[in-house]
PDB file as gemmi writes it, atoms N, CA and C in Angstrom:
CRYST1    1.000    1.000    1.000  90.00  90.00  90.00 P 1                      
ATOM      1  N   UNK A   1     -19.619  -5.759 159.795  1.00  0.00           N  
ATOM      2  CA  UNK A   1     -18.521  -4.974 159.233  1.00  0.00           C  
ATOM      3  C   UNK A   1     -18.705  -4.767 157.733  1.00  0.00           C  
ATOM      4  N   UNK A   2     -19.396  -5.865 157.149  1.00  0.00           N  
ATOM      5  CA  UNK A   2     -19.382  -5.237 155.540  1.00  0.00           C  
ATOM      6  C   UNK A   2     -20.318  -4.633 154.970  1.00  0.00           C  
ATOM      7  N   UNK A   3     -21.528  -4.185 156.139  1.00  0.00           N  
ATOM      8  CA  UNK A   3     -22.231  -3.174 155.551  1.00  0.00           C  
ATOM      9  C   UNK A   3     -21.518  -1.572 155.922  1.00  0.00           C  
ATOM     10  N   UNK A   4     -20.688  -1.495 156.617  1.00  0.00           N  
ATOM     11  CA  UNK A   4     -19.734  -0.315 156.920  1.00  0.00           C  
ATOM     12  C   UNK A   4     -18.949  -0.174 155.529  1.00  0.00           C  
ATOM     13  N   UNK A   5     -18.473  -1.003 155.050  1.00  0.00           N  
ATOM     14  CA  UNK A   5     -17.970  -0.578 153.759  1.00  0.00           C  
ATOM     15  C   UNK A   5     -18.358   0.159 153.056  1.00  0.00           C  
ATOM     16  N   UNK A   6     -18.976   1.606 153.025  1.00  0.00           N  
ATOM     17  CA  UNK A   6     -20.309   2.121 152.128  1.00  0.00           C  
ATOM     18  C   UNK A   6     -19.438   3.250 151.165  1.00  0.00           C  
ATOM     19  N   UNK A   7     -17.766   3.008 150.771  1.00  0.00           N  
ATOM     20  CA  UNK A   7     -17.414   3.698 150.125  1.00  0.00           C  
ATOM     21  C   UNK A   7     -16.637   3.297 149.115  1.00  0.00           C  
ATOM     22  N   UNK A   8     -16.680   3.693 148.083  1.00  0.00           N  
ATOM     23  CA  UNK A   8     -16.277   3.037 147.085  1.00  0.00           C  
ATOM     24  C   UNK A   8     -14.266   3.607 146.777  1.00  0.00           C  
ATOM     25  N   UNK A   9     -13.528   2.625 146.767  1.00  0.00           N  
ATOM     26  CA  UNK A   9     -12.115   3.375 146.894  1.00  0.00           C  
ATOM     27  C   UNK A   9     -11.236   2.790 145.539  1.00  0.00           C  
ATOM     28  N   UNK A  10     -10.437   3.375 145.345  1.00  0.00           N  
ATOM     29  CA  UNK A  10      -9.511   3.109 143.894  1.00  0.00           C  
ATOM     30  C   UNK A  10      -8.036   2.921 144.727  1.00  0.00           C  
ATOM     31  N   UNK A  11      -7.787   1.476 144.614  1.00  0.00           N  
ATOM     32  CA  UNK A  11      -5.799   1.871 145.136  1.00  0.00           C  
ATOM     33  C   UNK A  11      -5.309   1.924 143.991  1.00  0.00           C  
ATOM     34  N   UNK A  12      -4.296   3.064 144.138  1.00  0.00           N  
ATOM     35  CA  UNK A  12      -3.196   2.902 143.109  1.00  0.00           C  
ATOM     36  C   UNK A  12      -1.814   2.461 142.935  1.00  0.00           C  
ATOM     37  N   UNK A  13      -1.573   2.323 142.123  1.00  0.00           N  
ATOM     38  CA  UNK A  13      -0.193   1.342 142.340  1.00  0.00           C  
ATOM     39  C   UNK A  13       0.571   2.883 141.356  1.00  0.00           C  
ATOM     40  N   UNK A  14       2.194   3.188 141.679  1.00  0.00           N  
ATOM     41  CA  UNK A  14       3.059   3.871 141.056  1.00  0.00           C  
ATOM     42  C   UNK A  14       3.850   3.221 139.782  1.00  0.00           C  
ATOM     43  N   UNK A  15       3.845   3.910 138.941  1.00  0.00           N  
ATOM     44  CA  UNK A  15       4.439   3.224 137.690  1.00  0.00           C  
ATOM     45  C   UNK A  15       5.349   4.557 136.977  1.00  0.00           C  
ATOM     46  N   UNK A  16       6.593   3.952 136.836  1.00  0.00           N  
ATOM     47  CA  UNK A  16       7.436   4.848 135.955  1.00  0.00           C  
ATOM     48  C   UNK A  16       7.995   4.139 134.787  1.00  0.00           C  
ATOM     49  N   UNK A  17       7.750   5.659 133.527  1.00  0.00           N  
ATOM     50  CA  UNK A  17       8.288   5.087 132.479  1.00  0.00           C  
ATOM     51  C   UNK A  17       9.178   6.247 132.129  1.00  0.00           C  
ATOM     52  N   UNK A  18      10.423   5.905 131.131  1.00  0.00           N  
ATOM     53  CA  UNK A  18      11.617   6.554 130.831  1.00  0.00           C  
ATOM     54  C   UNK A  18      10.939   8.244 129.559  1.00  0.00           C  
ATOM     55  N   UNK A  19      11.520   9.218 130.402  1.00  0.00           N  
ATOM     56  CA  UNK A  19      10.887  10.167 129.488  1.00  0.00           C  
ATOM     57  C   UNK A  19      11.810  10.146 128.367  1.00  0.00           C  
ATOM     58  N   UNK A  20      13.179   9.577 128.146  1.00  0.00           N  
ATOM     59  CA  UNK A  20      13.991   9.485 126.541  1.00  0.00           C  
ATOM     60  C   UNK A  20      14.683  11.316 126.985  1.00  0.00           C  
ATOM     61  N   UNK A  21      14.760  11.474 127.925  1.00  0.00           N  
ATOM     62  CA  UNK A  21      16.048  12.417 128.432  1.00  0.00           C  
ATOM     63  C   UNK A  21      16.673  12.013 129.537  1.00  0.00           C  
ATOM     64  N   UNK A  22      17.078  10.477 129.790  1.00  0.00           N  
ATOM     65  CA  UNK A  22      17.794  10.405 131.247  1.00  0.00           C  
ATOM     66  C   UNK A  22      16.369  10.525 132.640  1.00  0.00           C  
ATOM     67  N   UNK A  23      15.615  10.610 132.321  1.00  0.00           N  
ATOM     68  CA  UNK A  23      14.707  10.695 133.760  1.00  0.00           C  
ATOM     69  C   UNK A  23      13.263   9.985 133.589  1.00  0.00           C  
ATOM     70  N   UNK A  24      12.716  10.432 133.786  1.00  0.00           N  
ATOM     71  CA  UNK A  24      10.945   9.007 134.023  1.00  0.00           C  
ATOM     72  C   UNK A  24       9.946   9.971 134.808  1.00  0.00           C  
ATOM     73  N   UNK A  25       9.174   9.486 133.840  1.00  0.00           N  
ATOM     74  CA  UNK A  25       7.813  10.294 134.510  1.00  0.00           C  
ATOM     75  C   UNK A  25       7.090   9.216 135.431  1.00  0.00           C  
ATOM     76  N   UNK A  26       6.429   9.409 136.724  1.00  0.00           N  
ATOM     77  CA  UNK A  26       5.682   9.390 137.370  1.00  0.00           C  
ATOM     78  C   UNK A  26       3.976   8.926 137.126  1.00  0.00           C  
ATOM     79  N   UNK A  27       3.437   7.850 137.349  1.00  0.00           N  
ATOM     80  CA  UNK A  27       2.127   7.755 136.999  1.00  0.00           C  
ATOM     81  C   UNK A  27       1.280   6.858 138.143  1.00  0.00           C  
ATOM     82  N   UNK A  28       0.754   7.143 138.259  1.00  0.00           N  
ATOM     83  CA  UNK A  28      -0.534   6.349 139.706  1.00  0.00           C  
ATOM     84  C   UNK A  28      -1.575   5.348 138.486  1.00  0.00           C  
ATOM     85  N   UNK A  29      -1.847   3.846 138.649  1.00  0.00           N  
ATOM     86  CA  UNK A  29      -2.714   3.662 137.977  1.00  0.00           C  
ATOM     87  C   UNK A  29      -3.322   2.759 138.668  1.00  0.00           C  
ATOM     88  N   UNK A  30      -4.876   2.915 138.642  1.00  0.00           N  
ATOM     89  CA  UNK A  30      -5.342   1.831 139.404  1.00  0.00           C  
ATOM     90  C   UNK A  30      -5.205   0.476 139.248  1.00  0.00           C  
ATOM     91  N   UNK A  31      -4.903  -0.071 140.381  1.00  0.00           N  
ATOM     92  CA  UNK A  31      -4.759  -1.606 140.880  1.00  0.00           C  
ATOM     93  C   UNK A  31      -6.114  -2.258 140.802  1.00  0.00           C  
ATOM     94  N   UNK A  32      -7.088  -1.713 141.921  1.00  0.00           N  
ATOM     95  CA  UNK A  32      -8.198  -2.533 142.326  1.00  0.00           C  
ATOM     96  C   UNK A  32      -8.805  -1.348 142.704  1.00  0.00           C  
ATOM     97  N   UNK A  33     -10.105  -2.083 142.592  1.00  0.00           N  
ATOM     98  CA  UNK A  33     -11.008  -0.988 142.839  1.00  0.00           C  
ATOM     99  C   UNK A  33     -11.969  -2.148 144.442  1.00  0.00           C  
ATOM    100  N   UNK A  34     -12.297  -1.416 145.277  1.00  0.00           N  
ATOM    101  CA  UNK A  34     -12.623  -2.313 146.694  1.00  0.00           C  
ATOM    102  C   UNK A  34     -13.690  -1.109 147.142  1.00  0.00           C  
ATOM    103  N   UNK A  35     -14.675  -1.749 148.342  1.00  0.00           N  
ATOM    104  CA  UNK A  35     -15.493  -1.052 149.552  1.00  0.00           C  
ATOM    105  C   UNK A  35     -14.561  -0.407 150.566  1.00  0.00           C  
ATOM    106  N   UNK A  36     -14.811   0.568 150.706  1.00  0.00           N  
ATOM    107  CA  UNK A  36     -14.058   0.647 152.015  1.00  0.00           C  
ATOM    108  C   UNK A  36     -14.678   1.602 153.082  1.00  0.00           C  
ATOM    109  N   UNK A  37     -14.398   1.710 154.411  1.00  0.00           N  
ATOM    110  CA  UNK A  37     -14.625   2.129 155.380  1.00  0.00           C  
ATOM    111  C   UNK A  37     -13.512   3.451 155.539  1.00  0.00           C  
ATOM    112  N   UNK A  38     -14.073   4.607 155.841  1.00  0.00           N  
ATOM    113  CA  UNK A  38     -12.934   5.827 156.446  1.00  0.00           C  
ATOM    114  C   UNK A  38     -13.264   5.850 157.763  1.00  0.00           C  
ATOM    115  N   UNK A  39     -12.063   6.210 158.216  1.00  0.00           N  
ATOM    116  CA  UNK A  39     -12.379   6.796 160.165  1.00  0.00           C  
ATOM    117  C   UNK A  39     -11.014   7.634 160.037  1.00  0.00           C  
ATOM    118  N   UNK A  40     -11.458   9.031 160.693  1.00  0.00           N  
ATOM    119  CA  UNK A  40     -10.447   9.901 161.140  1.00  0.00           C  
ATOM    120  C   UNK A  40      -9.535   9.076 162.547  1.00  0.00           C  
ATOM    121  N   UNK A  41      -8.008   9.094 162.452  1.00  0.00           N  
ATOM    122  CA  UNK A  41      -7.466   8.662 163.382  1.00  0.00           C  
ATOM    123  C   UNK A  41      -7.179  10.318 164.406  1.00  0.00           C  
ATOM    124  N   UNK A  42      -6.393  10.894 163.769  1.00  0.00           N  
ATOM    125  CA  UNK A  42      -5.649  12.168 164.404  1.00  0.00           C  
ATOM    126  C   UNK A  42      -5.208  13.250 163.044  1.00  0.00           C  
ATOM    127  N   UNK A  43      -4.807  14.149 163.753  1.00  0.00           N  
ATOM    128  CA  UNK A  43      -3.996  15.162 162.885  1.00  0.00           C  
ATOM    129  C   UNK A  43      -3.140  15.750 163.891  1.00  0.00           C  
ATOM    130  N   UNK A  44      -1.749  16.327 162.764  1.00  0.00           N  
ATOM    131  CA  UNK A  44      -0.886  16.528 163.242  1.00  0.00           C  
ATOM    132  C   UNK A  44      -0.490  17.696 162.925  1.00  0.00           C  
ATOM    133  N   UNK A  45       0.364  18.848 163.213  1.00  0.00           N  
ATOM    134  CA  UNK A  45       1.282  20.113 162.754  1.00  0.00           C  
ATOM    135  C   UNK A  45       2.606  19.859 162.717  1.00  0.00           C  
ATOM    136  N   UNK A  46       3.289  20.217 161.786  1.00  0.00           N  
ATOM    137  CA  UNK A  46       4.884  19.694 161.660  1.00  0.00           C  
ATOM    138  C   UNK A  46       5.054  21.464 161.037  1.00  0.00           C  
ATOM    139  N   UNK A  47       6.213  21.721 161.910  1.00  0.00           N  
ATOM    140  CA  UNK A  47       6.823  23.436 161.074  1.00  0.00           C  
ATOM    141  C   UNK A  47       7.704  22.708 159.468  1.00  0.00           C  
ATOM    142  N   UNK A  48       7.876  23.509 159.090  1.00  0.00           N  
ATOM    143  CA  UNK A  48       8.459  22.633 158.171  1.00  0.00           C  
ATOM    144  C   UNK A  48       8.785  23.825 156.926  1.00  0.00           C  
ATOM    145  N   UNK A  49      10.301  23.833 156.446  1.00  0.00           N  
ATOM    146  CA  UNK A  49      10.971  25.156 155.593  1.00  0.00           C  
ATOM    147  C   UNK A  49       9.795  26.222 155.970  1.00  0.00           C  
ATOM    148  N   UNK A  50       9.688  27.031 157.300  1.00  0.00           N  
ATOM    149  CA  UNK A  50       9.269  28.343 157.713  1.00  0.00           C  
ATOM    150  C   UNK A  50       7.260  27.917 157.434  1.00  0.00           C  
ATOM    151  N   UNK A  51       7.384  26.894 157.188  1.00  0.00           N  
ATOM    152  CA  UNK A  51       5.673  27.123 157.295  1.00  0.00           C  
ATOM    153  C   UNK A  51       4.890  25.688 158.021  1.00  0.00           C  
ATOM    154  N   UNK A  52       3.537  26.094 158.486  1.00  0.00           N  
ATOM    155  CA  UNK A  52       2.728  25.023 158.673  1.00  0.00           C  
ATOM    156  C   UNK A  52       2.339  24.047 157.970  1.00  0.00           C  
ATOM    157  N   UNK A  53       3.028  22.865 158.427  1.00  0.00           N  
ATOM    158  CA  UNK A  53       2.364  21.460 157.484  1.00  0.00           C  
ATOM    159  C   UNK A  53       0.974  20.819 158.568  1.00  0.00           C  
ATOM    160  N   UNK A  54       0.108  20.736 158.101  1.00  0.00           N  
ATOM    161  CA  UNK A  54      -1.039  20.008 158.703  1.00  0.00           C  
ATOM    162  C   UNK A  54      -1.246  18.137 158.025  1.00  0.00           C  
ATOM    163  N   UNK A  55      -1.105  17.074 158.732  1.00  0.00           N  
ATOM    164  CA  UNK A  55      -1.443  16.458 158.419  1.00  0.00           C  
ATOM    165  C   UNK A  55      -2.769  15.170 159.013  1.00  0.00           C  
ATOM    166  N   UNK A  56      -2.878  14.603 158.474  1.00  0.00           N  
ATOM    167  CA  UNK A  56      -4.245  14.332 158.841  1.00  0.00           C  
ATOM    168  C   UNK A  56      -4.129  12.725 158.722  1.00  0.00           C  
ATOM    169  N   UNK A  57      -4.303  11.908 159.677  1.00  0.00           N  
ATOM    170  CA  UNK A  57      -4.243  10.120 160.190  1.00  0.00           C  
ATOM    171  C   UNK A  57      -5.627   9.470 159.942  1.00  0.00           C  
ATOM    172  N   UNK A  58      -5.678   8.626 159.281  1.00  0.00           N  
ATOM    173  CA  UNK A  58      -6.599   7.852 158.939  1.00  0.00           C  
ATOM    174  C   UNK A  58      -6.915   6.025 158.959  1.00  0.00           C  
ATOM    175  N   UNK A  59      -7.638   5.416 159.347  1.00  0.00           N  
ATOM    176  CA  UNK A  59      -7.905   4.260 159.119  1.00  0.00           C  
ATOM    177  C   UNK A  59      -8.780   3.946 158.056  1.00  0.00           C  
ATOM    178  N   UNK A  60      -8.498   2.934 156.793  1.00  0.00           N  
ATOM    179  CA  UNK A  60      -9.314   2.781 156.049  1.00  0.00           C  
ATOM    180  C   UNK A  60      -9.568   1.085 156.148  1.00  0.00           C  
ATOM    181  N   UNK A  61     -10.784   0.844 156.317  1.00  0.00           N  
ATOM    182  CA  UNK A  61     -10.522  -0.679 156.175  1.00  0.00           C  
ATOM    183  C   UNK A  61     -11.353  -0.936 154.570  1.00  0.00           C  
ATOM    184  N   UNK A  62     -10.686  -2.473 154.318  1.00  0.00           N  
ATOM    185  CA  UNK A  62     -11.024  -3.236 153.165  1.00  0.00           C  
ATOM    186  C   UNK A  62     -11.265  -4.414 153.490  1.00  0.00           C  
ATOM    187  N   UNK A  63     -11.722  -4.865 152.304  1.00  0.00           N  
ATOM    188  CA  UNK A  63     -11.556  -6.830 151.802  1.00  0.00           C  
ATOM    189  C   UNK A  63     -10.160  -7.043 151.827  1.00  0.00           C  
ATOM    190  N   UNK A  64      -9.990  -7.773 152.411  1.00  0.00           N  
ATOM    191  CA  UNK A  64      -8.179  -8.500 151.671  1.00  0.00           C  
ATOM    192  C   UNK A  64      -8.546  -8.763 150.207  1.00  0.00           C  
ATOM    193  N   UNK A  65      -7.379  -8.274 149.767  1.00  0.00           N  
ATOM    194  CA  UNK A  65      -7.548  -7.647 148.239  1.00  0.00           C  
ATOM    195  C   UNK A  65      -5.467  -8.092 148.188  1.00  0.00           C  
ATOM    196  N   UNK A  66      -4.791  -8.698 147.250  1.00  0.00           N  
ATOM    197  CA  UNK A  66      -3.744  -8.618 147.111  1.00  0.00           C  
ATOM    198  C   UNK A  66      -3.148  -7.383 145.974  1.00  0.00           C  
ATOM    199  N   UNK A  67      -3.538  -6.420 145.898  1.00  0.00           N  
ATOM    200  CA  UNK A  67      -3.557  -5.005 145.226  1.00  0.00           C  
ATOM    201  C   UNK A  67      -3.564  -3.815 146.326  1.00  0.00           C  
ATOM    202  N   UNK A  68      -3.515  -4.539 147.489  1.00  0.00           N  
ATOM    203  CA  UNK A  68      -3.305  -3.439 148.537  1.00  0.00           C  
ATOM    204  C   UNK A  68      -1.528  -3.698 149.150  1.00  0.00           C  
ATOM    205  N   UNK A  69      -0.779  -2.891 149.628  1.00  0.00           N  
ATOM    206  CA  UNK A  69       0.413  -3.158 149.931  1.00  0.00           C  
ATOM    207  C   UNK A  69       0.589  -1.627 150.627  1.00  0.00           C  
ATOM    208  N   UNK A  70       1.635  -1.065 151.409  1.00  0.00           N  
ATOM    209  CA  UNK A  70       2.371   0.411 152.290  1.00  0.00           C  
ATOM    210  C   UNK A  70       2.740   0.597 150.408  1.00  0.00           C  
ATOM    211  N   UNK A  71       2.647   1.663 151.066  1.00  0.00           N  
ATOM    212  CA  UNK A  71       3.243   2.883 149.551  1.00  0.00           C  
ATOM    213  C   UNK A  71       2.627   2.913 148.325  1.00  0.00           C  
ATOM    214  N   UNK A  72       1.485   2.408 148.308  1.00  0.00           N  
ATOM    215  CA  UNK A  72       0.119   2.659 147.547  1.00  0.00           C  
ATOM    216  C   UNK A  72      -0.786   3.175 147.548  1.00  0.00           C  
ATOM    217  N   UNK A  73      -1.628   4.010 147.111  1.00  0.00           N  
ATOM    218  CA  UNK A  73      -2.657   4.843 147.106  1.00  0.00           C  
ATOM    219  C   UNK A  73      -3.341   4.674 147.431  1.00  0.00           C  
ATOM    220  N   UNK A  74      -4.981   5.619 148.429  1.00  0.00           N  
ATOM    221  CA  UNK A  74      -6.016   5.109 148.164  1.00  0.00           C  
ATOM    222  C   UNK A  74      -6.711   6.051 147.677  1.00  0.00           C  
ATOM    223  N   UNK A  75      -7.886   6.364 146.641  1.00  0.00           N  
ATOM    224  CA  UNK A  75      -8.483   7.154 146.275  1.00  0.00           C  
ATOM    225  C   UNK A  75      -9.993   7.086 147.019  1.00  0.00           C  
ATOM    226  N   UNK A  76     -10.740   7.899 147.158  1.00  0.00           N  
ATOM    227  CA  UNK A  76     -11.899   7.703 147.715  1.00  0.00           C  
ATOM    228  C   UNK A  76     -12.490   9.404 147.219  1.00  0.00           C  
ATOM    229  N   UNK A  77     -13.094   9.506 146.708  1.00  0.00           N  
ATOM    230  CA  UNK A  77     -13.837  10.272 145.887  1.00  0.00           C  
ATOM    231  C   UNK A  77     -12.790  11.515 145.554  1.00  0.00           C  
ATOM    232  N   UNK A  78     -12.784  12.766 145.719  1.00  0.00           N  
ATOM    233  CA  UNK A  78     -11.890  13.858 145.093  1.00  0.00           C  
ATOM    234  C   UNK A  78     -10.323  13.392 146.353  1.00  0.00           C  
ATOM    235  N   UNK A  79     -10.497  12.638 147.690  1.00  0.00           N  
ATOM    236  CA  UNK A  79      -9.288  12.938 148.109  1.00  0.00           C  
ATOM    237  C   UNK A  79      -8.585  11.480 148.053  1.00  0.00           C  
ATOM    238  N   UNK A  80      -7.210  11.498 148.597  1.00  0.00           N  
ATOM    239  CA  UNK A  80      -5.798  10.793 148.202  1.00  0.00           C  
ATOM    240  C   UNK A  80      -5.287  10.695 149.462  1.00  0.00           C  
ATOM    241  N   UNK A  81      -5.004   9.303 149.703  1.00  0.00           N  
ATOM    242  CA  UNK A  81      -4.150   8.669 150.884  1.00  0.00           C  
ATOM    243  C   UNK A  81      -3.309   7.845 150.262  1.00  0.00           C  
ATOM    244  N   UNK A  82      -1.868   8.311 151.467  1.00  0.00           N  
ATOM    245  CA  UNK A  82      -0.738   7.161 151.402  1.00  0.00           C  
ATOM    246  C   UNK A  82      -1.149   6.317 152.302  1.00  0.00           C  
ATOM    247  N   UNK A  83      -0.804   5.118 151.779  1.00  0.00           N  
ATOM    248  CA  UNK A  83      -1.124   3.709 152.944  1.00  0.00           C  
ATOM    249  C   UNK A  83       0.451   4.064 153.304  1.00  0.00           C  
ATOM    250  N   UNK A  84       0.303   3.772 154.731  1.00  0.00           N  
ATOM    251  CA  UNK A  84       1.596   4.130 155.401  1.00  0.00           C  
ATOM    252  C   UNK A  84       2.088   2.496 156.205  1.00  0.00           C  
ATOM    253  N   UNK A  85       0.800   1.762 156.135  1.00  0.00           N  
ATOM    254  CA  UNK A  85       0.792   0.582 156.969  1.00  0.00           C  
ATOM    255  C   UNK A  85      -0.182  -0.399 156.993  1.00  0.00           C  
ATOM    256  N   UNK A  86      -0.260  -1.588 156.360  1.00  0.00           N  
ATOM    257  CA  UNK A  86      -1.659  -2.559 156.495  1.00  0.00           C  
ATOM    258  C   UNK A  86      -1.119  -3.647 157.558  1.00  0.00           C  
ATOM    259  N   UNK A  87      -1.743  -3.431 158.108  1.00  0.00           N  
ATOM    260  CA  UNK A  87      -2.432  -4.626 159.662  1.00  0.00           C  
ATOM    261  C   UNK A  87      -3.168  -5.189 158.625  1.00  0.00           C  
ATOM    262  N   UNK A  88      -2.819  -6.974 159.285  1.00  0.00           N  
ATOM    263  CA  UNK A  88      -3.108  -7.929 158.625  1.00  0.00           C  
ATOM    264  C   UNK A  88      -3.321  -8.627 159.754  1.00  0.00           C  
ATOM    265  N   UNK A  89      -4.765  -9.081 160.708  1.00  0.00           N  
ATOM    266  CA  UNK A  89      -4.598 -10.415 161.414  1.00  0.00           C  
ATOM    267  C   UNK A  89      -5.145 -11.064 161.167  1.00  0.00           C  
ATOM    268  N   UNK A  90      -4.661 -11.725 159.345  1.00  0.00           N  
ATOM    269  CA  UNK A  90      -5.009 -12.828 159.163  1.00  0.00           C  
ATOM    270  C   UNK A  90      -6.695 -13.039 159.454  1.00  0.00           C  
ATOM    271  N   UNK A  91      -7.436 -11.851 159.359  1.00  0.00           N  
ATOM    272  CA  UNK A  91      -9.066 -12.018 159.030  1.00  0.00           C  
ATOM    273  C   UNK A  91      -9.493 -11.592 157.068  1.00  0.00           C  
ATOM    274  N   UNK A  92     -10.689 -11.655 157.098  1.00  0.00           N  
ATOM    275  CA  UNK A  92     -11.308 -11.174 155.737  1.00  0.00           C  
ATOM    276  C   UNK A  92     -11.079  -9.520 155.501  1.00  0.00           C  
ATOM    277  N   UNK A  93     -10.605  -9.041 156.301  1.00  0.00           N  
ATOM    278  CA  UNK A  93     -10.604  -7.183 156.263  1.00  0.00           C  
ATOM    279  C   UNK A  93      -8.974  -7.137 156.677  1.00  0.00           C  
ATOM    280  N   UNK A  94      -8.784  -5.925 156.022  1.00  0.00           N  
ATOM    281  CA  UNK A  94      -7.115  -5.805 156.175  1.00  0.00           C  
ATOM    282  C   UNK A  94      -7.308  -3.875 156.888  1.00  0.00           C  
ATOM    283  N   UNK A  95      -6.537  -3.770 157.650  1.00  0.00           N  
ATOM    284  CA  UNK A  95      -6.923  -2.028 158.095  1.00  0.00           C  
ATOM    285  C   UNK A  95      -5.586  -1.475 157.603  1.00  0.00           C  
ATOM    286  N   UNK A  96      -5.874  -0.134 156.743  1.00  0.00           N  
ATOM    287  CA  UNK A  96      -4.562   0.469 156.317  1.00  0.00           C  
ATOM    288  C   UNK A  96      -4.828   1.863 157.239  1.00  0.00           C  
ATOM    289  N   UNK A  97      -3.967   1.956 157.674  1.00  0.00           N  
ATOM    290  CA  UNK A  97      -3.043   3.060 158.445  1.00  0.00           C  
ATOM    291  C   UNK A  97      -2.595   4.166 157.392  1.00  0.00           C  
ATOM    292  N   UNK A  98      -3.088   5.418 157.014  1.00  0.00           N  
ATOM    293  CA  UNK A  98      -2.831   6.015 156.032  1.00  0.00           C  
ATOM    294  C   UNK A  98      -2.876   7.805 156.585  1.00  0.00           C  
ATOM    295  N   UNK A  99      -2.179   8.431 155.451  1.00  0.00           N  
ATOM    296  CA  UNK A  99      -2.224   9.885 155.654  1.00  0.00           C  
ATOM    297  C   UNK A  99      -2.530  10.646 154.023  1.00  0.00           C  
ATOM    298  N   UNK A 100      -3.645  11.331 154.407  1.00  0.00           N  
ATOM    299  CA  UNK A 100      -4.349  12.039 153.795  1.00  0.00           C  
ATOM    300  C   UNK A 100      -3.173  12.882 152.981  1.00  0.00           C  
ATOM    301  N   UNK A 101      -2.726  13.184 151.617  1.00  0.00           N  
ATOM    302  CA  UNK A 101      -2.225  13.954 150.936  1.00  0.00           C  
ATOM    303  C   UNK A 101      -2.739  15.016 150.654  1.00  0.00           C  
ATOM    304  N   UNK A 102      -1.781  16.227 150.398  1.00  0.00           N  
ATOM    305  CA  UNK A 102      -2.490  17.637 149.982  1.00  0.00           C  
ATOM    306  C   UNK A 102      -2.938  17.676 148.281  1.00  0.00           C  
TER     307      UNK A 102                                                      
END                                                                             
């Protein structure tokens, strides 16, 4: 399994700071940087306000890394996943359950 790791991934963690008008800007900054494995799970079509949403299911596995957590990023070269879900059974690899962002 850890020569399958042959990709190099960035999680990000979300961070907000106060823009000094009542609201906060938005920022992704990397956590950890890890190997990881991609595998296409599925894709999906959702209609959505009059148009086609396409989305796209993924498994990424890692190292257990405590910088991984649901609602964190993963980067893997130009594209962007939400971890939607890490399976944990308590081995050396953790599998996140994720969907590909536009």
């Amino acid at each position: 399994m850890i020569g399958e790791l042959n990709q190099r991934a960035r999680i990000l963690a979300r961070a907000t700071t106060p823009d000094g008008a009542g609201g906060y800007t938005e920022t992704w900054n990397t956590a950890a940087t890890v190997w990881a494995k991609l595998e296409p799970l599925s894709g999906d079509e959702a209609f959505v306000a009059q148009a086609i949403r396409t989305r796209a299911r993924y498994r990424i596995t890692v190292r257990r890394n405590p910088a991984i957590e649901p609602a964190r990023r993963v980067v893997l070269g130009t594209r962007t996943f939400r971890i939607l879900d890490v399976l944990d059974d308590a081995s050396p690899m953790l599998t996140l359950l994720c969907e590909e962002l536009p």
